[in-house]
N, CA and C atoms of all chains as a GROMACS GRO file, in nm:
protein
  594
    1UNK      N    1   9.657   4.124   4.194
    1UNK     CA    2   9.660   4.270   4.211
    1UNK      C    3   9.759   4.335   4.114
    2UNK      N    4   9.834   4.283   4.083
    2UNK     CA    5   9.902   4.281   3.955
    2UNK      C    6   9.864   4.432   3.828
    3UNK      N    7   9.706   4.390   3.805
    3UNK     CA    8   9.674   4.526   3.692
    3UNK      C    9   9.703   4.675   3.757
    4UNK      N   10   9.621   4.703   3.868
    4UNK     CA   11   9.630   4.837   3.875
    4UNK      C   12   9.790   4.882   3.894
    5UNK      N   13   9.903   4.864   3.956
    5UNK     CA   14  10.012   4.873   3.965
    5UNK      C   15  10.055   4.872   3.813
    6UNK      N   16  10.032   4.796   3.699
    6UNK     CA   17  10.037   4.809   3.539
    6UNK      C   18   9.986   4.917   3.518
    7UNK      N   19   9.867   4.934   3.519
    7UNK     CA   20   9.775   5.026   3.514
    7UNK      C   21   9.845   5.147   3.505
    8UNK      N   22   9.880   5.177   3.662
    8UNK     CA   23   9.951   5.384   3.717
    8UNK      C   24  10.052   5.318   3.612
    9UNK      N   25  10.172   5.268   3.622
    9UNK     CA   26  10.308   5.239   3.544
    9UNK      C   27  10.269   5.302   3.402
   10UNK      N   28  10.127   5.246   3.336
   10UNK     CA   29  10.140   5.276   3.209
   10UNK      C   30  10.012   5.419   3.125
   11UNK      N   31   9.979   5.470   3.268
   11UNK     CA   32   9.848   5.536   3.222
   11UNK      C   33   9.901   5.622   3.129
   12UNK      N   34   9.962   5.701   3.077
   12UNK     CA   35   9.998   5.749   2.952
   12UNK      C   36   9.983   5.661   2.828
   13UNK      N   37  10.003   5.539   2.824
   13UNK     CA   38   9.984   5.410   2.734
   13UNK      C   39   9.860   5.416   2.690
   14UNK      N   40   9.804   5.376   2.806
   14UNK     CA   41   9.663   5.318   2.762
   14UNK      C   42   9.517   5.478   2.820
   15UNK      N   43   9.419   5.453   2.751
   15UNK     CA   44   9.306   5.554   2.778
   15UNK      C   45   9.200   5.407   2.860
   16UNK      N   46   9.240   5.499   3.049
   16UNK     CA   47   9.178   5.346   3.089
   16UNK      C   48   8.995   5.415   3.139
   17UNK      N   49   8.922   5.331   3.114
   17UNK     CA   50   8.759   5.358   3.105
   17UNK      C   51   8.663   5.317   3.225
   18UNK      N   52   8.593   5.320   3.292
   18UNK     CA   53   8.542   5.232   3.364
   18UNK      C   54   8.367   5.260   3.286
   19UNK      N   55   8.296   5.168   3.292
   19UNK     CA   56   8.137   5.130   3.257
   19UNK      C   57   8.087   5.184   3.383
   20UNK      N   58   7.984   5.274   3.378
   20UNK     CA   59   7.905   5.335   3.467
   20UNK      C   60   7.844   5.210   3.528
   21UNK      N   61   7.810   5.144   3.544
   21UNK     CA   62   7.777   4.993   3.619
   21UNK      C   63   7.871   4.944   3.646
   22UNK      N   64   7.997   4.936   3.610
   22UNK     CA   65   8.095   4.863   3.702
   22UNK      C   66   8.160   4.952   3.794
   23UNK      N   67   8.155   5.087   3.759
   23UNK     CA   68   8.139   5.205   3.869
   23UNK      C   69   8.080   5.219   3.954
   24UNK      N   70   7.953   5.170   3.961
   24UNK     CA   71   7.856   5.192   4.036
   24UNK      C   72   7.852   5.048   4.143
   25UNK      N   73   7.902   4.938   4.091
   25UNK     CA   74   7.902   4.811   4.177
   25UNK      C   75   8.053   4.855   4.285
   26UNK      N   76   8.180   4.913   4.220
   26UNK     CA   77   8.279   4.874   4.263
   26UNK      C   78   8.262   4.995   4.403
   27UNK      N   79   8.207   5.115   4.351
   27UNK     CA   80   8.193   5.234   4.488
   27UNK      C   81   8.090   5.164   4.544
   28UNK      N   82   7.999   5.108   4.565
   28UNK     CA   83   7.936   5.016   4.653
   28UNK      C   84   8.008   4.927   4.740
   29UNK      N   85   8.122   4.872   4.692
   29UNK     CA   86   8.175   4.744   4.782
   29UNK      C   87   8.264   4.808   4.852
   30UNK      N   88   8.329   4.939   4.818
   30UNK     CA   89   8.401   5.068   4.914
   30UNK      C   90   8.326   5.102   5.004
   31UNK      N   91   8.252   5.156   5.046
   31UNK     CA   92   8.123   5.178   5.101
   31UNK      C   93   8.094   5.074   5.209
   32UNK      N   94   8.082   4.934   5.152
   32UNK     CA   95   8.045   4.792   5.251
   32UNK      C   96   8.179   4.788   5.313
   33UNK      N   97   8.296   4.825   5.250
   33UNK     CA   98   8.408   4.798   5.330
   33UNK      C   99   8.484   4.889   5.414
   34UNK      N  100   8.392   5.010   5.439
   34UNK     CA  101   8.411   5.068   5.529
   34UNK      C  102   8.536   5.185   5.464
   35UNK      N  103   8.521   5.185   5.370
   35UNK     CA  104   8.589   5.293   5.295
   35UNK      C  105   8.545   5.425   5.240
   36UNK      N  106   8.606   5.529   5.299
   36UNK     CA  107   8.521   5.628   5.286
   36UNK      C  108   8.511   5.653   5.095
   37UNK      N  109   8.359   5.702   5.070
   37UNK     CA  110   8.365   5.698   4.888
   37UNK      C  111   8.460   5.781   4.827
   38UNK      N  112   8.514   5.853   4.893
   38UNK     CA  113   8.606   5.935   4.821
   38UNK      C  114   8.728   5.889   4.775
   39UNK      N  115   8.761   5.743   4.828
   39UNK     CA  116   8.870   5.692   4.826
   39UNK      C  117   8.859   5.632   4.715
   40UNK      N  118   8.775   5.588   4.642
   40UNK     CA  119   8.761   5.538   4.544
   40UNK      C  120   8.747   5.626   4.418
   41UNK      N  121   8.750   5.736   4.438
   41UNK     CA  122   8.774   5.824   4.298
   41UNK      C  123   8.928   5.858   4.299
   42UNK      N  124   8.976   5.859   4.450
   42UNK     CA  125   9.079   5.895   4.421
   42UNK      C  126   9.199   5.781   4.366
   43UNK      N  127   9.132   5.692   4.380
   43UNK     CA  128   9.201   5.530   4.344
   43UNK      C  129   9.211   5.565   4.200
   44UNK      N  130   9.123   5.590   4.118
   44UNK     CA  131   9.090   5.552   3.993
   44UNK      C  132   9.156   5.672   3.950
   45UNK      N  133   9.220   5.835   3.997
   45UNK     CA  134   9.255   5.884   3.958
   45UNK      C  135   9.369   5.861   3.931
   46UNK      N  136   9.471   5.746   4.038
   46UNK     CA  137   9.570   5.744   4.029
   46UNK      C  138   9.609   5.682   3.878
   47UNK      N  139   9.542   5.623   3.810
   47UNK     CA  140   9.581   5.567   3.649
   47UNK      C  141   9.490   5.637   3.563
   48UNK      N  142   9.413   5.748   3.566
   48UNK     CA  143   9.362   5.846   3.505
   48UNK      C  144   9.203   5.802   3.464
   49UNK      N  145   9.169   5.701   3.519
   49UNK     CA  146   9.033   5.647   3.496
   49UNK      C  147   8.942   5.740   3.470
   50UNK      N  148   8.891   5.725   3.305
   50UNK     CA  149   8.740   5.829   3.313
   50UNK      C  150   8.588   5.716   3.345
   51UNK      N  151   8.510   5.786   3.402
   51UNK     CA  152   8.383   5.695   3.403
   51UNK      C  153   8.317   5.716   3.268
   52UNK      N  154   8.259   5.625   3.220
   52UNK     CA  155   8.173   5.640   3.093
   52UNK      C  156   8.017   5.628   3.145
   53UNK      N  157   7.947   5.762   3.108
   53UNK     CA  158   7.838   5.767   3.122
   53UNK      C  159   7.752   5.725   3.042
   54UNK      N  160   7.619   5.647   3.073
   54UNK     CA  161   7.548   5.537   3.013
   54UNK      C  162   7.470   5.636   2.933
   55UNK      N  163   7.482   5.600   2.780
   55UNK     CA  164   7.370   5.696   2.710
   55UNK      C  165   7.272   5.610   2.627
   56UNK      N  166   7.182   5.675   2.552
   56UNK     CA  167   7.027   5.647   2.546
   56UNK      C  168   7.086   5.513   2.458
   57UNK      N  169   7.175   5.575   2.325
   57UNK     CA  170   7.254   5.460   2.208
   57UNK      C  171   7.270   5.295   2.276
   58UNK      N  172   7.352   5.349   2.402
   58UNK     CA  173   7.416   5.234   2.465
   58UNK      C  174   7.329   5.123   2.552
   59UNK      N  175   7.235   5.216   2.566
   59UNK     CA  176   7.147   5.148   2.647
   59UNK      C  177   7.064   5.037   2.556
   60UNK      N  178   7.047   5.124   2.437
   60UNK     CA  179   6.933   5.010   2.314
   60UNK      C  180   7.019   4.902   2.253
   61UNK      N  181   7.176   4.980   2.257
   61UNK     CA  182   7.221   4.797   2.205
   61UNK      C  183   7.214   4.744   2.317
   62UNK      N  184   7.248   4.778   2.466
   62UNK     CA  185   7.209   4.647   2.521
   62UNK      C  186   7.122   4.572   2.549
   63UNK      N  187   7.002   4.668   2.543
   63UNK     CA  188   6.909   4.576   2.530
   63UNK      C  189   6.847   4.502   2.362
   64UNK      N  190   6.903   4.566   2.248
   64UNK     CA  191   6.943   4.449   2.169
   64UNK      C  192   6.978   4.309   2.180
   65UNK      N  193   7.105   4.319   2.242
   65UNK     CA  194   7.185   4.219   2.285
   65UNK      C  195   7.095   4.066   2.374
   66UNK      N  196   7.077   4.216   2.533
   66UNK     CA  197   6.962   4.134   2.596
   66UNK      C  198   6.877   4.023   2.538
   67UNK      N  199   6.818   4.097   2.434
   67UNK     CA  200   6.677   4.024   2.364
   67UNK      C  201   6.748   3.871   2.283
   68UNK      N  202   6.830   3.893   2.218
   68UNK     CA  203   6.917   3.858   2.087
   68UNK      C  204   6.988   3.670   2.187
   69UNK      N  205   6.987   3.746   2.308
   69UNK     CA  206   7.097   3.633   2.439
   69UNK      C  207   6.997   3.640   2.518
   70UNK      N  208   6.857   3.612   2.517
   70UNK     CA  209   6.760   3.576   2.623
   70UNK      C  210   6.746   3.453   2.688
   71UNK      N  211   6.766   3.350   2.617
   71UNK     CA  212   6.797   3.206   2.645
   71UNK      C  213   6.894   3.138   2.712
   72UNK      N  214   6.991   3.201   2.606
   72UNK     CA  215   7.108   3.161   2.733
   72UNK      C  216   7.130   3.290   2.835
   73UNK      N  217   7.133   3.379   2.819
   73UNK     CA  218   7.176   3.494   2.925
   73UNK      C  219   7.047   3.594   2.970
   74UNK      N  220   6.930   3.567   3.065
   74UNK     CA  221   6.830   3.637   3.083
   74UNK      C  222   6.838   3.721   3.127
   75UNK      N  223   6.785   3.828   3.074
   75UNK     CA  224   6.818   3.935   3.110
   75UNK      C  225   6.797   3.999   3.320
   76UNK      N  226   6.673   3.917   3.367
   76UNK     CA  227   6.640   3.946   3.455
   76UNK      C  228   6.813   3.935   3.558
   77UNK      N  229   6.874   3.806   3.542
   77UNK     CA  230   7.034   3.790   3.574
   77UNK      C  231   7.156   3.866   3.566
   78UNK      N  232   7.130   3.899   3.390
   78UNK     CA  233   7.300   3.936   3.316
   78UNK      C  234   7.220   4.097   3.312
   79UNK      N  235   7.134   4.184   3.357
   79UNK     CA  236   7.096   4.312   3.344
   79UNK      C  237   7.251   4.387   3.338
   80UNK      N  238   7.335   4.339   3.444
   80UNK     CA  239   7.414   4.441   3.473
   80UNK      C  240   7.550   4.456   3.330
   81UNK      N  241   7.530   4.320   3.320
   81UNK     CA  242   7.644   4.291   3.176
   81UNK      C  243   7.616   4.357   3.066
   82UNK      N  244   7.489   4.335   3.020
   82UNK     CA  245   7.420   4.351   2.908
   82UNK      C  246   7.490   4.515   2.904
   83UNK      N  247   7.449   4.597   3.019
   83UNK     CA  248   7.483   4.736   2.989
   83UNK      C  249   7.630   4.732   2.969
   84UNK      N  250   7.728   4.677   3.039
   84UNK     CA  251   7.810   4.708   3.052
   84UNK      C  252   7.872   4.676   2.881
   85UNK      N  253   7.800   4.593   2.844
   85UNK     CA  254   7.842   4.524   2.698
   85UNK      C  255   7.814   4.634   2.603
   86UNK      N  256   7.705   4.708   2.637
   86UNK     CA  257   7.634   4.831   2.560
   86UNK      C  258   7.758   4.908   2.555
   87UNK      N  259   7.792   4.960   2.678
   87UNK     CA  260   7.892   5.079   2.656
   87UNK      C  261   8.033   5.051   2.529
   88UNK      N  262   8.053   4.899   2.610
   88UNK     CA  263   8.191   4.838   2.558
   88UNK      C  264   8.168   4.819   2.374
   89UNK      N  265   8.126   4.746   2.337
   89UNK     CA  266   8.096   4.765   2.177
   89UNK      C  267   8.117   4.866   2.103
   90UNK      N  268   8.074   4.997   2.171
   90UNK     CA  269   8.061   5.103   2.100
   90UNK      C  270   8.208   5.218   2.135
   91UNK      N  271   8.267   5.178   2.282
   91UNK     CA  272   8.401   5.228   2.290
   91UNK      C  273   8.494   5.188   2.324
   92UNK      N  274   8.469   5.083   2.329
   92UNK     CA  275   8.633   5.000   2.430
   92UNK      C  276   8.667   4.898   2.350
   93UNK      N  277   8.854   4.943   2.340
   93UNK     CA  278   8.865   4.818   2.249
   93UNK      C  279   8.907   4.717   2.309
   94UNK      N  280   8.921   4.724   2.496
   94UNK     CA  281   8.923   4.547   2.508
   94UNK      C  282   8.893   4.591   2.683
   95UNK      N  283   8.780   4.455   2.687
   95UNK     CA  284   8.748   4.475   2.836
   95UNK      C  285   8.802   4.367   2.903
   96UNK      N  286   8.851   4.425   3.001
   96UNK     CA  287   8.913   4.365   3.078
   96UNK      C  288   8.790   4.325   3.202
   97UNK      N  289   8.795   4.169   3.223
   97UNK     CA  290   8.686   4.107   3.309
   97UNK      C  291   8.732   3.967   3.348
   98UNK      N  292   8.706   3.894   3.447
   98UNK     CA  293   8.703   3.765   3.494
   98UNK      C  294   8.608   3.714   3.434
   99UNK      N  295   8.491   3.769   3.426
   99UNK     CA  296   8.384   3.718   3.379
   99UNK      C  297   8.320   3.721   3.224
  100UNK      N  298   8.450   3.638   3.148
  100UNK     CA  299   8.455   3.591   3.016
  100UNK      C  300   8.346   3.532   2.971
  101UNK      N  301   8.287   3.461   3.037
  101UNK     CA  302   8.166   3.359   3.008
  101UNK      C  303   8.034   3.392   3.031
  102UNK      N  304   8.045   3.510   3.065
  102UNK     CA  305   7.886   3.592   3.044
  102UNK      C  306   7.922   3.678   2.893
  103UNK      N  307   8.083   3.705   2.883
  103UNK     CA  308   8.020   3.843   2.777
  103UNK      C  309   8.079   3.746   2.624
  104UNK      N  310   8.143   3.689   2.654
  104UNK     CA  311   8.219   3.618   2.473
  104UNK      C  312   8.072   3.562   2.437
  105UNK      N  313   7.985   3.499   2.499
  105UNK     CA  314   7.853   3.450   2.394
  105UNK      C  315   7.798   3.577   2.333
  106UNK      N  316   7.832   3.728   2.350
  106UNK     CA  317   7.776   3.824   2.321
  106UNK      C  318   7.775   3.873   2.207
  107UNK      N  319   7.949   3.845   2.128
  107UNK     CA  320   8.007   3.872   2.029
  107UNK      C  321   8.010   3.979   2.016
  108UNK      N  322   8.130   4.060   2.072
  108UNK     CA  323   8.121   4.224   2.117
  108UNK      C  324   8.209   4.271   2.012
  109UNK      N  325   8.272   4.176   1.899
  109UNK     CA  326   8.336   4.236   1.831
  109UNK      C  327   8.285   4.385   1.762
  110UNK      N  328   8.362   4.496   1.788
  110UNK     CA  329   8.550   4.495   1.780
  110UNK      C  330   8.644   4.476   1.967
  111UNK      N  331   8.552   4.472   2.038
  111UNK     CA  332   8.595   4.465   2.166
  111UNK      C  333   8.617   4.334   2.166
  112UNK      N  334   8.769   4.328   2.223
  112UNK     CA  335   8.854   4.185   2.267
  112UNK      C  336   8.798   4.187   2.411
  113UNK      N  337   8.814   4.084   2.471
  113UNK     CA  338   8.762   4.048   2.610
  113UNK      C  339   8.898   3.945   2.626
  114UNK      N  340   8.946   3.987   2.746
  114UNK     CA  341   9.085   3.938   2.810
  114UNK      C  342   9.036   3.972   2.958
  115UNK      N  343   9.089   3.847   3.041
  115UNK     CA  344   9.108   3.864   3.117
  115UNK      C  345   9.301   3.898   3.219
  116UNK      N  346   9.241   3.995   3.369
  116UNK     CA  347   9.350   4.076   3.371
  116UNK      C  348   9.493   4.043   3.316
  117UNK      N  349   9.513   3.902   3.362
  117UNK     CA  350   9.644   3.794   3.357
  117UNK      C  351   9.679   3.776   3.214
  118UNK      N  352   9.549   3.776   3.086
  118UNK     CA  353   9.557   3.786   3.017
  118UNK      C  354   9.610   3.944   2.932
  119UNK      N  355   9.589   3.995   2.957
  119UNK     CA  356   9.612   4.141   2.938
  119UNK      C  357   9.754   4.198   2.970
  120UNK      N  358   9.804   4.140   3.094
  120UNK     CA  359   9.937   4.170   3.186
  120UNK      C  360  10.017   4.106   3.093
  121UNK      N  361   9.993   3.990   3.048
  121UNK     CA  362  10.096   3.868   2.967
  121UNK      C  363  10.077   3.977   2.822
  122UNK      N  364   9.973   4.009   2.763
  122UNK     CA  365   9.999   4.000   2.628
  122UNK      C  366  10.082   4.210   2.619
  123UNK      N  367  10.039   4.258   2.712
  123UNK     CA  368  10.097   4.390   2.716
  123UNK      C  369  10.202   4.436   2.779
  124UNK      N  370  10.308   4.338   2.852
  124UNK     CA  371  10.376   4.393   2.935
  124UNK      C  372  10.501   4.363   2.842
  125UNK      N  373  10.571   4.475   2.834
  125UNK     CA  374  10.715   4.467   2.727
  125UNK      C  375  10.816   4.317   2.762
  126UNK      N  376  10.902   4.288   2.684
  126UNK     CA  377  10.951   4.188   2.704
  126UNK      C  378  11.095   4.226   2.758
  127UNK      N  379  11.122   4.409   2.756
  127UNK     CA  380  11.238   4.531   2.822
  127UNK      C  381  11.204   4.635   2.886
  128UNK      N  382  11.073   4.619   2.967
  128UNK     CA  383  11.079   4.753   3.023
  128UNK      C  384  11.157   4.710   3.142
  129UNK      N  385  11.254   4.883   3.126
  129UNK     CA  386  11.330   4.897   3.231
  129UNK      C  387  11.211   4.900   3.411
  130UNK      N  388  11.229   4.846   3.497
  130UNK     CA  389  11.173   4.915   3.595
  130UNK      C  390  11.259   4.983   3.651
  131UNK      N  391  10.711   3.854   4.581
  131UNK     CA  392  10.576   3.845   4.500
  131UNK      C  393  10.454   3.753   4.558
  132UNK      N  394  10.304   3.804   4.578
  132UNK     CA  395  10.228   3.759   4.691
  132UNK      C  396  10.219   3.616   4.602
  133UNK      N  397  10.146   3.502   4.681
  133UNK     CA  398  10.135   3.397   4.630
  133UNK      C  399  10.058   3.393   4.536
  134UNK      N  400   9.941   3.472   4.498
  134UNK     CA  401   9.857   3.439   4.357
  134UNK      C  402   9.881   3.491   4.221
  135UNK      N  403   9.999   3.598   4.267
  135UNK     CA  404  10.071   3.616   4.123
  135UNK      C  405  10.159   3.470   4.081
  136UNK      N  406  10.188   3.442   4.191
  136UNK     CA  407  10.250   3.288   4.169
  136UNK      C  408  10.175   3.215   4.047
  137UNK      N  409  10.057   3.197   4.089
  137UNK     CA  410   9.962   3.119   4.098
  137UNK      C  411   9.902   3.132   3.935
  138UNK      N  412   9.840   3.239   3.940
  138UNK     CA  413   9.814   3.240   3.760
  138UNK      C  414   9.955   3.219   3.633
  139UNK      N  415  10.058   3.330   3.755
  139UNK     CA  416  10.136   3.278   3.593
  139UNK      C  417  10.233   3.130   3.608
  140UNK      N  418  10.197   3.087   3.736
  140UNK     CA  419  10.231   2.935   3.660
  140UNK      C  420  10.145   2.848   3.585
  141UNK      N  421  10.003   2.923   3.619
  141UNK     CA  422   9.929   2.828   3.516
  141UNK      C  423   9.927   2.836   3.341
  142UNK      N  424   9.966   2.966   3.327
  142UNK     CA  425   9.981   3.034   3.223
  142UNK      C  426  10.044   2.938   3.105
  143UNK      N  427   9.996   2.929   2.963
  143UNK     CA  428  10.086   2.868   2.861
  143UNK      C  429  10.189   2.980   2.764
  144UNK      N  430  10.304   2.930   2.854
  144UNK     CA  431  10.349   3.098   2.833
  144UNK      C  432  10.542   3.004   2.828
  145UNK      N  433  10.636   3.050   2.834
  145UNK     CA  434  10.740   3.044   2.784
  145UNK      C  435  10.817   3.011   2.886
  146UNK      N  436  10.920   2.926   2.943
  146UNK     CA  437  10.992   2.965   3.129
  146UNK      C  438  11.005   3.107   3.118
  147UNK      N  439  11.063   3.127   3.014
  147UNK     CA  440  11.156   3.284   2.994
  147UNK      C  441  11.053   3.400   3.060
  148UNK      N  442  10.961   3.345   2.981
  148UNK     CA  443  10.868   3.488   2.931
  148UNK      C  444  10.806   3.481   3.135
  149UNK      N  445  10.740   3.338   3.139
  149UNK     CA  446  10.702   3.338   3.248
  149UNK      C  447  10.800   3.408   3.340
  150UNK      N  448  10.905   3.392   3.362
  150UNK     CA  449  11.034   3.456   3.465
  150UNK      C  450  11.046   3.579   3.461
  151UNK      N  451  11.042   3.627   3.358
  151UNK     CA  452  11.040   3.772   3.320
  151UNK      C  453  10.906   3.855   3.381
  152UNK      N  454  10.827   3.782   3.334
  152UNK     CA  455  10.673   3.813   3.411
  152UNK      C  456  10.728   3.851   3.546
  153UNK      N  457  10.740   3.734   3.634
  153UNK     CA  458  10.755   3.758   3.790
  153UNK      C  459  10.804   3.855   3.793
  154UNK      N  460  10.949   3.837   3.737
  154UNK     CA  461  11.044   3.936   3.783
  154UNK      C  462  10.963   4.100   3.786
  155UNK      N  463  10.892   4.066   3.669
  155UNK     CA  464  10.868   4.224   3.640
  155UNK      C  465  10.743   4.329   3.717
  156UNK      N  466  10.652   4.189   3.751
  156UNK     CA  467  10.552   4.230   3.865
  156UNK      C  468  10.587   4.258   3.972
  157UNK      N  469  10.682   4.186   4.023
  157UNK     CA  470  10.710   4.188   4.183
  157UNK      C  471  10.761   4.327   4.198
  158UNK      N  472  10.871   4.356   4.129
  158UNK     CA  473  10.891   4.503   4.099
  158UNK      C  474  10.823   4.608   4.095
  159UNK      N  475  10.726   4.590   3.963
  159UNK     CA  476  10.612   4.686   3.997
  159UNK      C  477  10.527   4.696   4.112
  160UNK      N  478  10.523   4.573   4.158
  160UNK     CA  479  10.407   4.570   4.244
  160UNK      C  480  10.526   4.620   4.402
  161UNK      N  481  10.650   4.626   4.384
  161UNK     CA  482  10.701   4.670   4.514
  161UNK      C  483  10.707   4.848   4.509
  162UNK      N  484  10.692   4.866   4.420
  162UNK     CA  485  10.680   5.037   4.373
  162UNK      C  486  10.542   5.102   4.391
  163UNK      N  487  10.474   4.978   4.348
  163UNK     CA  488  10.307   5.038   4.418
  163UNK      C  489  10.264   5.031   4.585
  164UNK      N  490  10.341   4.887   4.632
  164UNK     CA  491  10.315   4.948   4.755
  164UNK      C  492  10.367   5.031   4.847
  165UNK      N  493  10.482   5.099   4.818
  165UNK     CA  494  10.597   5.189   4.889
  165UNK      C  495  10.471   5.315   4.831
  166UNK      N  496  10.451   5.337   4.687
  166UNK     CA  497  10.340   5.453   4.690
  166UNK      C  498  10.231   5.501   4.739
  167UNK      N  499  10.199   5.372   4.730
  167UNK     CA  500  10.036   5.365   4.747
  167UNK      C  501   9.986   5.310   4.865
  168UNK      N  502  10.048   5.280   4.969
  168UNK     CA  503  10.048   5.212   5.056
  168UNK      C  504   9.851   5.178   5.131
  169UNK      N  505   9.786   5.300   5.130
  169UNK     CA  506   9.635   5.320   5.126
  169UNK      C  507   9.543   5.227   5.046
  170UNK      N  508   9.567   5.265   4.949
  170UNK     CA  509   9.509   5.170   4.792
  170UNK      C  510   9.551   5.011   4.784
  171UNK      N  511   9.661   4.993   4.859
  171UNK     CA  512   9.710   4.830   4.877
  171UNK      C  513   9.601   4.748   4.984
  172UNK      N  514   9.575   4.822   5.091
  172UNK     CA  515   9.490   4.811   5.149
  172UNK      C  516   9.367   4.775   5.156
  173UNK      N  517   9.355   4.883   5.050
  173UNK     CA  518   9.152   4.895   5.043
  173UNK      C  519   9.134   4.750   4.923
  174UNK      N  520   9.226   4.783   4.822
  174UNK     CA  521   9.215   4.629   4.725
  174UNK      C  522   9.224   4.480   4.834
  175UNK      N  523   9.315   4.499   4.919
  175UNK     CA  524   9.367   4.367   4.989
  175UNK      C  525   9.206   4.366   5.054
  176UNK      N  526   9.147   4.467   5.127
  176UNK     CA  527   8.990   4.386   5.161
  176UNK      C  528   8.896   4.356   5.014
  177UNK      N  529   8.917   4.398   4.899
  177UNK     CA  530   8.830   4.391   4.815
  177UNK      C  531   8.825   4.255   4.819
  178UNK      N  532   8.942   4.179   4.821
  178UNK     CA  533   8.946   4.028   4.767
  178UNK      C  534   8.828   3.951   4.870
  179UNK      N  535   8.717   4.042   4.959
  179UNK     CA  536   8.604   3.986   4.977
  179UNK      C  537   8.530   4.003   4.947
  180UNK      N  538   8.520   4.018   4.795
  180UNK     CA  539   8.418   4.051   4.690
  180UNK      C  540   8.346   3.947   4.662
  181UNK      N  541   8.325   3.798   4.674
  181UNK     CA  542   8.234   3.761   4.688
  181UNK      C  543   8.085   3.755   4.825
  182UNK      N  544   8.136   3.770   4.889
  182UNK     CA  545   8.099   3.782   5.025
  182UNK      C  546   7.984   3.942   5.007
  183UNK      N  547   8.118   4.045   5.002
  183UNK     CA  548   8.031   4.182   5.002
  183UNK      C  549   7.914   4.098   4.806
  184UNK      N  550   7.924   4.065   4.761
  184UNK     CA  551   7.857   4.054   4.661
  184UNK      C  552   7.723   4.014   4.717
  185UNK      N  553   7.707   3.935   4.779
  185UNK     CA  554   7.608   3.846   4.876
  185UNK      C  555   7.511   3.962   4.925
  186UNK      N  556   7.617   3.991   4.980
  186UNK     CA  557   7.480   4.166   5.035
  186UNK      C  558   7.479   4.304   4.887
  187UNK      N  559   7.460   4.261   4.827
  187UNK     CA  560   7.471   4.415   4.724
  187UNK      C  561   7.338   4.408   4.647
  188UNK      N  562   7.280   4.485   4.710
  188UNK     CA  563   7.131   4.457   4.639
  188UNK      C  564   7.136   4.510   4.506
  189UNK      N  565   7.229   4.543   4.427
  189UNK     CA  566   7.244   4.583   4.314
  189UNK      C  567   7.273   4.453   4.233
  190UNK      N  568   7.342   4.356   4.296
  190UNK     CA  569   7.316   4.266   4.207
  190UNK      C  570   7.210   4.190   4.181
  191UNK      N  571   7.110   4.222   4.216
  191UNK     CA  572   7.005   4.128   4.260
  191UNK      C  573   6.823   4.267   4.219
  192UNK      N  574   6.891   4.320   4.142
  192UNK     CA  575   6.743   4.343   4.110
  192UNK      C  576   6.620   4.306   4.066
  193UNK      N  577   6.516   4.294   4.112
  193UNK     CA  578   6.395   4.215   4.068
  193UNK      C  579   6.329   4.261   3.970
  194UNK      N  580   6.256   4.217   3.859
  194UNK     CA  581   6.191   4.261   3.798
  194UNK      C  582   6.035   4.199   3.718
  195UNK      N  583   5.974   4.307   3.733
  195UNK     CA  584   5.836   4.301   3.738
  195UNK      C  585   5.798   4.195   3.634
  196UNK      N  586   5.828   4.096   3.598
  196UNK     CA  587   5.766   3.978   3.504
  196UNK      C  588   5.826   3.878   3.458
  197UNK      N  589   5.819   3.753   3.453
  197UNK     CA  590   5.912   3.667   3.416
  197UNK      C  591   5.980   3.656   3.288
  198UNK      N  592   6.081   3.590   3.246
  198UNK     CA  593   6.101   3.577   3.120
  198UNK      C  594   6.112   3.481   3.037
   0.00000   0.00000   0.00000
């Protein structure tokens, strides 16, 4: 739990993004958990989270991608990645995910893919005062 | 500091120092987030049954009309 607590600490730092599909999965599991939805915008306000809305561009590289990673990553499975990979390529310069091993076969360069622990280690000062 | 911050950054290939510094510096933050946020500590602490709620999310699981 570590990031979001980074996260508020540094939202002036960083411009933090969320993928309209990982938006759309995470207010779902608020919802299953008995959390009213509002609580979850207001979560994301607390570190200034904008949602990125899925556009027509983003949608054709992912399904570029899709086509390109059919073998190993079918689309009928990785649908939800593929988009999320769409958005990320074209604006994010590093996504933060557990799930390294669906998107690095993607080659999203200029987007780095770190996971959170990874991210906490390589960004957290070696003097910030708390 | 909860046990799975433990947990990654000892697995971490990372420095004693740097690693120590780490802790030190999470536990901190993370004692400032929950004196704030006390709500949001919460709703994350059930998230960590995100595999489970995953199981029922018919969003992950969309079908589609043809094989591939």
């Amino acid at each position: 739990m570590g990031l979001v607590p980074f996260l508020i600490r540094n939202k002036e730092v960083f411009r933090i993004v969320i993928p309209a599909i990982a938006y759309a999965e995470r207010r779902y599991f608020y919802l299953l958990n008995g959390d009213l939805p509002d609580s979850y915008d207001k979560d994301l306000s607390s570190f200034n989270a904008e949602i990125l809305p899925l556009t027509r561009e983003q949608v054709n590289i992912a399904i570029d991608l899709a086509y390109a990673h059919r073998h190993e990553l079918p689309f009928r499975e990785h649908n939800r990645d593929y988009l999320i990979a769409g958005q990320c390529i074209q604006l994010v310069d590093i996504l933060i995910t557990y799930n390294k091993k669906h998107f690095e076969p993607l080659d999203l360069v200029p987007t780095r893919i770190l996971t959170p622990e990874e991210f906490l280690n390589e960004f957290t000062p070696m003097d910030d005062d708390v | 500091m909860p046990p799975d911050q433990e947990h990654w950054l000892d697995k971490m290939p990372i420095s004693e120092s740097r690693r120590k510094y780490l802790k030190e510096y999470l536990a901190k933050i993370m004692a400032e987030f929950e004196k704030k946020y006390p709500e949001m500590v919460k709703r994350l602490d059930k998230m960590r049954n995100i595999p489970q709620l995953e199981k029922e999310a018919t969003i992950g699981n969309w079908e589609l009309p043809f094989e591939e």
